[in-house]
N, C-alpha and C positions, 0 to 999 in steps of 0.2 A: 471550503470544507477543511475538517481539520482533519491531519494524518493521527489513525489511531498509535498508540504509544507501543511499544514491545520491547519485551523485558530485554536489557543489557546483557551484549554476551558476555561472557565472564573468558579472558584469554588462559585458556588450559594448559597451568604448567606441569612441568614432570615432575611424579612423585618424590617425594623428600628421598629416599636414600635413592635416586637418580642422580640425585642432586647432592649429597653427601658422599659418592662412591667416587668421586674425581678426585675429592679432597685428600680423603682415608688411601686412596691408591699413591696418588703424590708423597702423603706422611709417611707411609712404611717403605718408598723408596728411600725417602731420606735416613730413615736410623736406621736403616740395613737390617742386616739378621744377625742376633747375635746368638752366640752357643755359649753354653755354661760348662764347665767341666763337671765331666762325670766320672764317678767310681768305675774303675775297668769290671766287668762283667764277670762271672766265676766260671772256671774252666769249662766245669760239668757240671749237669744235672744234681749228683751227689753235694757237689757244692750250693747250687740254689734251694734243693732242699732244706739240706740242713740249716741254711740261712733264714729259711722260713720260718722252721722247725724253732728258731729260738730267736722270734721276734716276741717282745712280750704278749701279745695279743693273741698268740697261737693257742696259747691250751682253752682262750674261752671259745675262740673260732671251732678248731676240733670238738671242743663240749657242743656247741649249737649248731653247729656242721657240720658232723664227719661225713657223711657222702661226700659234701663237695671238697674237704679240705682232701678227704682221697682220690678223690678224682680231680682235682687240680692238679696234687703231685705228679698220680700217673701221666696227666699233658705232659706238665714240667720236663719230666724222664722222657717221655716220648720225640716231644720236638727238641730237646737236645740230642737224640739220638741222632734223629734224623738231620740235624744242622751238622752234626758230624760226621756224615756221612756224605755230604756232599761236597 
């Protein structure tokens, strides 16, 4: 009698980025973290404002946005208050 056939199991590996997450973790151990210098921050609100205030891109922003270019500022103003006061 002949033994019927049955399909071949297939051995179930783990997903590719299973398999890709040991390598990527290993890699960014090695080149560390690097930081880039940055511009020191403006004192005040009035400063980041006005920094806004005369990025070229402001007067089309203001033209197509004034709600929100208003209401960005007021954040702006608001949470530098509040970073000042604590």
């Amino acid at each position: 009698m002949k033994t019927p056939k049955t399909p071949a199991t297939r051995a179930s590996s783990p997903p590719l980025w299973l398999r890709v997450l040991p390598l990527l973790l290993i890699l960014s151990g090695l080149t560390g973290c690097a930081t880039s210098a940055r511009p020191a921050l403006p004192g005040s609100a009035a400063d980041n404002t006005a920094r806004l205030a005369r990025h070229p891109q402001f007067a089309a922003a203001a033209q197509a946005a004034p709600a929100f270019v208003s209401e960005t500022f007021a954040t702006i103003t608001r949470l530098e208050r509040e970073n000042a006061n604590k």
